[in-house]
VOLOVEX-108428 format. One record per residue: residue number from 1; residue in one letter; x, y, z of N, C-alpha, C, O, CB in turn. Coordinates in steps of 0.02 Angstrom, whole numbers, plus 32768, in hexadecimal, padded with zeros to 4 digits. Glycine has a CB too. Layout:
! residues N
+------+-------+------+------+------+-------+-------+-------+------+------+------+------+------+------+-------+-------+-------+
: fivo : lumvo : n_xx : n_yy : n_zz : ca_xx : ca_yy : ca_zz : c_xx : c_yy : c_zz : o_xx : o_yy : o_zz : cb_xx : cb_yy : cb_zz :
+------+-------+------+------+------+-------+-------+-------+------+------+------+------+------+------+-------+-------+-------+
:  NUM :     A :    X :    Y :    Z :     X :     Y :     Z :    X :    Y :    Z :    X :    Y :    Z :     X :     Y :     Z :
...
+------+-------+------+------+------+-------+-------+-------+------+------+------+------+------+------+-------+-------+-------+
//
This chain:
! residues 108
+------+-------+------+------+------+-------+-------+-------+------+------+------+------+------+------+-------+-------+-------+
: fivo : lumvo : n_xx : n_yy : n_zz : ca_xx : ca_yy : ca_zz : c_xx : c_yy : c_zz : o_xx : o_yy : o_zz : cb_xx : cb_yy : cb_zz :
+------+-------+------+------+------+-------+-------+-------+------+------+------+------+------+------+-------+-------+-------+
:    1 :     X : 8E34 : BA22 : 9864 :  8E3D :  BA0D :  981F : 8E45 : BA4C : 97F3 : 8E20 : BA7C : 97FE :  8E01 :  B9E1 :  9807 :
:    2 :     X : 8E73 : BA4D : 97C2 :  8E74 :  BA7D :  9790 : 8E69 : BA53 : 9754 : 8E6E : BA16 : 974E :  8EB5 :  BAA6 :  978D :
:    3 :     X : 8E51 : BA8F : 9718 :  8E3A :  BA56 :  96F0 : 8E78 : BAA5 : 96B5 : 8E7D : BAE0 : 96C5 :  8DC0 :  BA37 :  96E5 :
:    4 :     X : 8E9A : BA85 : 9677 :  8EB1 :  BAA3 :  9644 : 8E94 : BAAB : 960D : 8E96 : BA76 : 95ED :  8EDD :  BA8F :  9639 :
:    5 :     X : 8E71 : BADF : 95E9 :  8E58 :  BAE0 :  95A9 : 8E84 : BAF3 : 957E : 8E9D : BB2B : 957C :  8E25 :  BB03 :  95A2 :
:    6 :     X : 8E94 : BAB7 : 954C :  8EBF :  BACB :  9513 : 8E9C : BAC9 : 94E4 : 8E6D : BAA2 : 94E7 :  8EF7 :  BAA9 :  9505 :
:    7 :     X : 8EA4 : BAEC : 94AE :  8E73 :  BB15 :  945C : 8EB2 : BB17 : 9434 : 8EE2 : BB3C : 9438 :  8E48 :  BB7E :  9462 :
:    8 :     X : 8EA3 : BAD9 : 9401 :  8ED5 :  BACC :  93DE : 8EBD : BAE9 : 9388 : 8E8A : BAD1 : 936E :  8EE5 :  BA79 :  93EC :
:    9 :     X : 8EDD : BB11 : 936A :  8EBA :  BB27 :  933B : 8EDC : BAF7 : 92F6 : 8F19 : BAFA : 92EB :  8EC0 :  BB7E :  933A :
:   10 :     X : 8EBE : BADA : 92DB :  8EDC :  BAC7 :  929F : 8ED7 : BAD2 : 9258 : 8EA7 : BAE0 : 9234 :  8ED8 :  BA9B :  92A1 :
:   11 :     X : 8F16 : BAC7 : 924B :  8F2E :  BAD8 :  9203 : 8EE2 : BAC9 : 91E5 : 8EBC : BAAE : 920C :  8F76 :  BAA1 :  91E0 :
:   12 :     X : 8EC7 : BADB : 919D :  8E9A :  BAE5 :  917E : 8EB0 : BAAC : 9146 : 8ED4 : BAB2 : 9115 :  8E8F :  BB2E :  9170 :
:   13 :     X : 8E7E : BA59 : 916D :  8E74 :  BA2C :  914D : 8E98 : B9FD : 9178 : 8EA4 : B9CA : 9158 :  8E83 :  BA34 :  910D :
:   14 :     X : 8EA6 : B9FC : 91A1 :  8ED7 :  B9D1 :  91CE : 8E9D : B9C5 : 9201 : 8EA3 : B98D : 9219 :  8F26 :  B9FB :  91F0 :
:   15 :     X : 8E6F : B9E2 : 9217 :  8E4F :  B9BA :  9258 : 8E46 : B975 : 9250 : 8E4A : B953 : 9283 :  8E09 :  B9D2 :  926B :
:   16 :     X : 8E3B : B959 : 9219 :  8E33 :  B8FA :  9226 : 8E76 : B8EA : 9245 : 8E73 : B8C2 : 9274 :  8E2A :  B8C0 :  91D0 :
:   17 :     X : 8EB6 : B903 : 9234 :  8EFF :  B8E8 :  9228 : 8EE9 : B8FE : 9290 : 8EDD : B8D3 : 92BB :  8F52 :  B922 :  91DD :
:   18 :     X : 8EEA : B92A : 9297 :  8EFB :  B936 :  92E3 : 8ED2 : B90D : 9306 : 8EEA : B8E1 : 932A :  8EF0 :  B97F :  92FE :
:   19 :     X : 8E90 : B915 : 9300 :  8E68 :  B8E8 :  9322 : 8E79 : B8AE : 9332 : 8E7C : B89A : 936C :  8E3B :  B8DF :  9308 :
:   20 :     X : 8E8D : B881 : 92ED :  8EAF :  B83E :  92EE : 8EF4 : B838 : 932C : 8EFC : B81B : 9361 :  8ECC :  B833 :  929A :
:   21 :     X : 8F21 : B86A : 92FE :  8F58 :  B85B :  933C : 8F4C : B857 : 9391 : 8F71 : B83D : 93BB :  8F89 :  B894 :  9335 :
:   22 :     X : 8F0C : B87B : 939A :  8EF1 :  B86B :  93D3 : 8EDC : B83B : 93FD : 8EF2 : B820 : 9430 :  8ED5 :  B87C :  93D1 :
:   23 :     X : 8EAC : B836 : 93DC :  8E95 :  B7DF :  93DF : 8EB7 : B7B0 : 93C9 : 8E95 : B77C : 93C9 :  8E5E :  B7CD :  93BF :
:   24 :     X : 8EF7 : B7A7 : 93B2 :  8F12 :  B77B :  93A9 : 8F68 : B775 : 93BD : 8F8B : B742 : 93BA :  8EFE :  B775 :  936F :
:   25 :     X : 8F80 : B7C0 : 93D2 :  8FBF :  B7A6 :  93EF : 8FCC : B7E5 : 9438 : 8FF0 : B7DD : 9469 :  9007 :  B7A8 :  93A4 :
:   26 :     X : 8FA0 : B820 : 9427 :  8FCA :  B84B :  946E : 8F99 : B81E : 94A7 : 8FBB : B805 : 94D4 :  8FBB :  B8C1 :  9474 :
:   27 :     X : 8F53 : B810 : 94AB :  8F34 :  B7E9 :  94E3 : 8F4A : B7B9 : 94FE : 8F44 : B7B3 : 953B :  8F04 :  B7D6 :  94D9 :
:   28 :     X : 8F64 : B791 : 94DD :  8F9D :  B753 :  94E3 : 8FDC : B76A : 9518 : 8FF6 : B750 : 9549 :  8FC3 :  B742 :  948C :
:   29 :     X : 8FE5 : B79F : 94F7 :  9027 :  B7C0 :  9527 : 901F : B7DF : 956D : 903F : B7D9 : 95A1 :  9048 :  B7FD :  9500 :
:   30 :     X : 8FDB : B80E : 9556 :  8FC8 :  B826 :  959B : 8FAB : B7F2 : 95BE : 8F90 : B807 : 95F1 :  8F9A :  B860 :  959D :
:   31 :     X : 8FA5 : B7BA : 95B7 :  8F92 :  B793 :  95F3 : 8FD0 : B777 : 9615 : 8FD4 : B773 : 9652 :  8F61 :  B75A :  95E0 :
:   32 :     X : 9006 : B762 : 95E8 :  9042 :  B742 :  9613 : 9067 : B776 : 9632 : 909B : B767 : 9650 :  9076 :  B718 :  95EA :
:   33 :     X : 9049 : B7D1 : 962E :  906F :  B7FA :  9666 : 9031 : B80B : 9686 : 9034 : B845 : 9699 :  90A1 :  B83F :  9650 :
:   34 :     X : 8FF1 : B7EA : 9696 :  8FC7 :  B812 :  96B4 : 8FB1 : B842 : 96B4 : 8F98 : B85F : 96E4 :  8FCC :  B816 :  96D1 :
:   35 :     X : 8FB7 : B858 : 966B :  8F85 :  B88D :  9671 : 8F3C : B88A : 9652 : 8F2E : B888 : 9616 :  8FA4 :  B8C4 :  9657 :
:   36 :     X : 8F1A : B88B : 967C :  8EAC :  B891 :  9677 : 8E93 : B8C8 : 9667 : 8E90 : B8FE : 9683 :  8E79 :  B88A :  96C1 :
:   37 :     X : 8E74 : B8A8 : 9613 :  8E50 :  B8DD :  95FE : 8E0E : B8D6 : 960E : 8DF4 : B8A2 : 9622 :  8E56 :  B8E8 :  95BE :
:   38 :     X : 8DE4 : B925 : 9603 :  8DAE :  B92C :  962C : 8D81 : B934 : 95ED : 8D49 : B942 : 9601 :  8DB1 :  B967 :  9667 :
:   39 :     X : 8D84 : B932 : 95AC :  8D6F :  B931 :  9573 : 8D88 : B95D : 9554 : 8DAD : B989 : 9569 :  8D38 :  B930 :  956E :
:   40 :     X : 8D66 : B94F : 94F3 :  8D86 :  B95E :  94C5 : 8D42 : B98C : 9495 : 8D07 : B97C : 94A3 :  8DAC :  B917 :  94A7 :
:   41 :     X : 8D48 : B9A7 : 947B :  8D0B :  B9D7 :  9444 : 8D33 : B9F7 : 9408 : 8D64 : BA1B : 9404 :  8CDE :  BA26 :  9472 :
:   42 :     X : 8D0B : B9DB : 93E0 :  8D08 :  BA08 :  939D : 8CC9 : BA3F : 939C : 8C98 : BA41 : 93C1 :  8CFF :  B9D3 :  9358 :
:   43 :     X : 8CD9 : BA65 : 936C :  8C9F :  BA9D :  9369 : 8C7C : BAA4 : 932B : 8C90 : BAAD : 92F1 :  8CB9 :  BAE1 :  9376 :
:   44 :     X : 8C24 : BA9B : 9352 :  8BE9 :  BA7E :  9322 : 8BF4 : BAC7 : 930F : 8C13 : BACD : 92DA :  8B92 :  BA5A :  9340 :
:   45 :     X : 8BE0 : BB07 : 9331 :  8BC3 :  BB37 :  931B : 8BEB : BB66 : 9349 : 8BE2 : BB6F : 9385 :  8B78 :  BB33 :  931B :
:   46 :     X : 8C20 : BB87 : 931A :  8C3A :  BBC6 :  9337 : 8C58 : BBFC : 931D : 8C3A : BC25 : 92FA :  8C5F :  BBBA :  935A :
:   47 :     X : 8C8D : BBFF : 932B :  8CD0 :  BC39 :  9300 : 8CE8 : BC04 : 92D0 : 8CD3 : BC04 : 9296 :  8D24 :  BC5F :  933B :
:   48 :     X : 8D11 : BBD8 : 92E3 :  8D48 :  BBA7 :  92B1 : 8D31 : BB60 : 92CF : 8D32 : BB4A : 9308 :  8DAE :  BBB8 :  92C0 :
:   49 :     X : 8D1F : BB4A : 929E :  8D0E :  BAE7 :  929A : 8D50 : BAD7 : 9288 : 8D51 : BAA2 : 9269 :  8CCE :  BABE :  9252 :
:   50 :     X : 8D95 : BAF8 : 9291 :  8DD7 :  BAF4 :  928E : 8DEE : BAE1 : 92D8 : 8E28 : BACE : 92DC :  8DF3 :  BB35 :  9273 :
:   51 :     X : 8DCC : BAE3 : 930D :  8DD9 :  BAF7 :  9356 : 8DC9 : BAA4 : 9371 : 8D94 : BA85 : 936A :  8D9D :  BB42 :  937A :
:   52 :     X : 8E07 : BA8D : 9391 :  8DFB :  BA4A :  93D8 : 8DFF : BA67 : 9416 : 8E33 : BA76 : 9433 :  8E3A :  BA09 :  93E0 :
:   53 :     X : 8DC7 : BA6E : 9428 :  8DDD :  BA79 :  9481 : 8DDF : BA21 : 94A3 : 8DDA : B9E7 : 948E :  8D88 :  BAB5 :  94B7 :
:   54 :     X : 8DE8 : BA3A : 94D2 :  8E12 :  BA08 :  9502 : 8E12 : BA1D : 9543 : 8E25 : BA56 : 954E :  8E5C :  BA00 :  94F0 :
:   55 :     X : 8DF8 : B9EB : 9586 :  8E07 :  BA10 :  95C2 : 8E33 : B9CC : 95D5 : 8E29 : B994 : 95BC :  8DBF :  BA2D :  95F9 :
:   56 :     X : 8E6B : B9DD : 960B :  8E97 :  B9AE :  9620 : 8E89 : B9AC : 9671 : 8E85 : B9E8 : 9681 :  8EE4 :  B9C0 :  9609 :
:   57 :     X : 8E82 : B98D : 969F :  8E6D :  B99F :  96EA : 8EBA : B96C : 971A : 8ED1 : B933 : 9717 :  8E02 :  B975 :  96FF :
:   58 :     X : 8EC8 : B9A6 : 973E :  8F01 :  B9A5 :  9766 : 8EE2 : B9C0 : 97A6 : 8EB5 : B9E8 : 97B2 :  8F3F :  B9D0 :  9748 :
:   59 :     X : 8F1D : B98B : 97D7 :  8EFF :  B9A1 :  9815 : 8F30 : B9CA : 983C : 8F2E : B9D3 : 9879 :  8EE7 :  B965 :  983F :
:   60 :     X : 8F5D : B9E2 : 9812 :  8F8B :  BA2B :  9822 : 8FB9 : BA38 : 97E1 : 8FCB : BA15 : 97B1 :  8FC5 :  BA22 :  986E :
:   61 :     X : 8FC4 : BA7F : 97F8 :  9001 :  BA97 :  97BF : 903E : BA7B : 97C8 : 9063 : BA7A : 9797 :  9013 :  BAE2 :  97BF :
:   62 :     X : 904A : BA6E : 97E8 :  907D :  BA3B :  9805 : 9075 : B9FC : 97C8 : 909F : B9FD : 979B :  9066 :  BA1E :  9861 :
:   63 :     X : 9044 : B9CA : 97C7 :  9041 :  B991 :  97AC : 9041 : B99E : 9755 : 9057 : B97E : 9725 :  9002 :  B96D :  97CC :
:   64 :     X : 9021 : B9D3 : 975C :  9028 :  B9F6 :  9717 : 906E : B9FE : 96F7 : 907B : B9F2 : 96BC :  900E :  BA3C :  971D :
:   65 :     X : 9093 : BA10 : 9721 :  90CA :  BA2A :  970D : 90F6 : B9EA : 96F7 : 910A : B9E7 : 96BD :  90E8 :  BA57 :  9745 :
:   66 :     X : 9103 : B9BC : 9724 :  9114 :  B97F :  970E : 90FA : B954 : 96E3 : 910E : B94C : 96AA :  9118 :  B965 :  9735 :
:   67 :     X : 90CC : B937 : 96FE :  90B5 :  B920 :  96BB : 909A : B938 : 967F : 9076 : B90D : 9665 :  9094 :  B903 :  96C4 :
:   68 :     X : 909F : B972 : 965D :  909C :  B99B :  9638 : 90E5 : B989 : 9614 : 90EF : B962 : 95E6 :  908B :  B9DD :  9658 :
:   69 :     X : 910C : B9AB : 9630 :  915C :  B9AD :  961E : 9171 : B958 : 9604 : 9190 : B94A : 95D0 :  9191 :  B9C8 :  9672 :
:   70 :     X : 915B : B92E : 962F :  9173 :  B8E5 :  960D : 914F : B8E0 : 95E2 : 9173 : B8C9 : 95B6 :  9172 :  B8A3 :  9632 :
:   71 :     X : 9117 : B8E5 : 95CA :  9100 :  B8D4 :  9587 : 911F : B8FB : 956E : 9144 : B8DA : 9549 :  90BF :  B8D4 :  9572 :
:   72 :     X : 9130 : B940 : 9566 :  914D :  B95E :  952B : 9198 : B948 : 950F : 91B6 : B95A : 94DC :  914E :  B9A5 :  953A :
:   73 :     X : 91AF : B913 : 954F :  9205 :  B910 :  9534 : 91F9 : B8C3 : 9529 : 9225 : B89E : 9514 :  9255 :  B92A :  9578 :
:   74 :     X : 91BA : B8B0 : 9538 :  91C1 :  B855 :  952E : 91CB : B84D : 94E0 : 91B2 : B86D : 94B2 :  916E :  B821 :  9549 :
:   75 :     X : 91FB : B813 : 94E0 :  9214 :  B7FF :  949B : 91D6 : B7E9 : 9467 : 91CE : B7F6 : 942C :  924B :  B7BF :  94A4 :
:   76 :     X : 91BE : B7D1 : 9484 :  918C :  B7A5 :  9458 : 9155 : B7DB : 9432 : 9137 : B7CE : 93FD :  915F :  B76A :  948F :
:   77 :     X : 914F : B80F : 9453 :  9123 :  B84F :  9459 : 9141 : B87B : 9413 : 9121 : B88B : 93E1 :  9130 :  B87D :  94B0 :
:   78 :     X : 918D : B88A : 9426 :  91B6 :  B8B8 :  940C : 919B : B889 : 939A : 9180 : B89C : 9365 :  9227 :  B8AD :  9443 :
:   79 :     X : 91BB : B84B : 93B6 :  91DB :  B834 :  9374 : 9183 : B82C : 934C : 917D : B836 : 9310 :  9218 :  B7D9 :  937F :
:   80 :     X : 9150 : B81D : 936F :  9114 :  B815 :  9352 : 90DA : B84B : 9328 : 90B0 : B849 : 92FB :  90FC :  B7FE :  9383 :
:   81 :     X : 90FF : B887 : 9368 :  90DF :  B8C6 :  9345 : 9105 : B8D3 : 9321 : 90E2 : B8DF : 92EF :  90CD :  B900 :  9365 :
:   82 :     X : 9150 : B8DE : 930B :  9165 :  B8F5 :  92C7 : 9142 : B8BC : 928F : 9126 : B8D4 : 925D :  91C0 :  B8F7 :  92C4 :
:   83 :     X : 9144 : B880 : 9296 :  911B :  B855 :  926F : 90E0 : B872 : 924E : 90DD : B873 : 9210 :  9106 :  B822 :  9296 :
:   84 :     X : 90A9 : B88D : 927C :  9079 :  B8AD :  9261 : 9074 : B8EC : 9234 : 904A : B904 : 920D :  905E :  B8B4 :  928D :
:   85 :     X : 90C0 : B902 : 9250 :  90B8 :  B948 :  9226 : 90F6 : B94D : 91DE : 9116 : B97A : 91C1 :  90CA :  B994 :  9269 :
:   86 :     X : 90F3 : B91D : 91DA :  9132 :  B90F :  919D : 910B : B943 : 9160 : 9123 : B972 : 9140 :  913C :  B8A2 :  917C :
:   87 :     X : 90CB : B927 : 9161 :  90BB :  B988 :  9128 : 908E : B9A5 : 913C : 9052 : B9AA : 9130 :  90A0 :  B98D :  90D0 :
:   88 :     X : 90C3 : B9C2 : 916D :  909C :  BA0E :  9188 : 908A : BA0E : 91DC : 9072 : B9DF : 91FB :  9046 :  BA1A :  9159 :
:   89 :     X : 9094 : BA33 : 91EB :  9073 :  BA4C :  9233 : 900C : BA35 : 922A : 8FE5 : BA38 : 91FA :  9088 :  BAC1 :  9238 :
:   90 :     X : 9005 : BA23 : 9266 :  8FAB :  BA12 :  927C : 8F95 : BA49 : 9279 : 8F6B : BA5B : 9250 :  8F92 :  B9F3 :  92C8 :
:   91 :     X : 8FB9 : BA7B : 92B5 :  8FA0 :  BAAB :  92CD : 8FB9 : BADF : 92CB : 8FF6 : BAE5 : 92CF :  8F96 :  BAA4 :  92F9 :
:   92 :     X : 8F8D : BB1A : 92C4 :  8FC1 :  BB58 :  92C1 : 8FC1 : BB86 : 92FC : 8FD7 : BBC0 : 92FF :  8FB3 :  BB87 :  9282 :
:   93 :     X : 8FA4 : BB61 : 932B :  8FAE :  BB8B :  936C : 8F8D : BB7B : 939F : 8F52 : BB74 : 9390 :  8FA2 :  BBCA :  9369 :
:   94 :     X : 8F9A : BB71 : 93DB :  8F5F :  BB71 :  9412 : 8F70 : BB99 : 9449 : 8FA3 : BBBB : 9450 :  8F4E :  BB2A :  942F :
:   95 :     X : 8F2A : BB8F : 9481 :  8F1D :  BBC8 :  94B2 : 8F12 : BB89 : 94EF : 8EF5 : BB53 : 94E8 :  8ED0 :  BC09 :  949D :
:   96 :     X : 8F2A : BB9D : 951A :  8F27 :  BB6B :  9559 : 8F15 : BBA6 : 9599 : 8F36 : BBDA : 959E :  8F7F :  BB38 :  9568 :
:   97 :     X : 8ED8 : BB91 : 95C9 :  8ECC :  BBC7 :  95F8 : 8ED4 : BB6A : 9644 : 8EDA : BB2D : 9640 :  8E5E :  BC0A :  95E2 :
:   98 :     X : 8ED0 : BB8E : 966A :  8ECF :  BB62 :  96BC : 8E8B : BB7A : 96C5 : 8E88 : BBB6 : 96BA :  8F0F :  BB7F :  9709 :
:   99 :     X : 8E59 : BB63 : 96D3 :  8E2B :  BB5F :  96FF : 8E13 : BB52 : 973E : 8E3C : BB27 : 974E :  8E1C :  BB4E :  96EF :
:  100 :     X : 8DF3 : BB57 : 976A :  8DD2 :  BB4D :  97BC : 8D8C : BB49 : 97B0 : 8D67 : BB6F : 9791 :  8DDF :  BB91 :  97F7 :
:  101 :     X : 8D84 : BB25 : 97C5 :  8D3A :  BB19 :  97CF : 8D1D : BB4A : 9810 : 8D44 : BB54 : 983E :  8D2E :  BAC3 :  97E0 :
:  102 :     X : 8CE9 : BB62 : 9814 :  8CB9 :  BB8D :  982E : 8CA8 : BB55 : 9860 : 8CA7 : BB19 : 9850 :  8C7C :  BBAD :  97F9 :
:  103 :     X : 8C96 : BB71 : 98AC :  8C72 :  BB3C :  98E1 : 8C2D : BB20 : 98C9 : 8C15 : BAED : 98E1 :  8C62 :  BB61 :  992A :
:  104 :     X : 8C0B : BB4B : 9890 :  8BD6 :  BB33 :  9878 : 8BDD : BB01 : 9844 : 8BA7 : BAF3 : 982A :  8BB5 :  BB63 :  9866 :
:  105 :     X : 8C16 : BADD : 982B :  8C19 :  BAD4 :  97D4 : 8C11 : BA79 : 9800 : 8C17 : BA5A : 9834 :  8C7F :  BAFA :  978F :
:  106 :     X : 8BFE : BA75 : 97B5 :  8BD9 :  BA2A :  97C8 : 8C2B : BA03 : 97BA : 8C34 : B9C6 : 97BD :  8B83 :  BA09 :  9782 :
:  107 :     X : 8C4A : BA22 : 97B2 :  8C84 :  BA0A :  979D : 8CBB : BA0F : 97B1 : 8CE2 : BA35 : 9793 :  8C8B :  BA16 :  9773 :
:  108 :     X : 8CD6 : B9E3 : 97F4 :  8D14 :  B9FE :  9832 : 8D61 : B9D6 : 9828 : 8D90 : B9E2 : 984D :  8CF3 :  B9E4 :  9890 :
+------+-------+------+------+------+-------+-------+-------+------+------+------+------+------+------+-------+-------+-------+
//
């Protein structure tokens, strides 16, 4: 299993707007291409209460790659997120790393 951490930084005043689109239209999507998330966090106490992490869990880079790529060109995806951002961009940047779990991690 690999798991993806994406750190979505957002625009300053937009975290409700992103959050929402979350829970209410990309989850929707990532389930009709299969892709399983492994959870979601905001930040109580850190650098930026601006910051969504996100881990995504794939059981290769391979599956990643595909189903990754069809959500990004699926229609329904494309026409919904410009919807959201009619004023203004969510986010102004994110950081995505691949992870492995350790033979010890409670988490395989």
């Amino acid at each position: 299993m690999i798991y993806e951490l994406r750190i979505y930084h957002a625009m300053p005043g937009k975290m409700p707007d992103l959050l929402k689109r979350f829970d209410t239209i990309t989850l929707g999507i990532w389930e009709r291409h299969g892709i399983r998330q492994a959870g979601f966090w905001t930040v109580l106490v850190g650098e930026s209460n601006q910051d969504l992490y996100y881990l995504l869990a794939w059981d290769s880079m391979a599956e990643r790659e595909t189903k990754w790529n069809a959500f990004q060109a699926d229609p329904e995806w494309l026409s919904k997120r410009a919807e959201t951002e009619k004023n203004g961009a969510l986010i102004s940047g994110y950081a995505n790393s691949f992870l492995q779990p350790t033979k010890f991690s409670s988490v395989q």
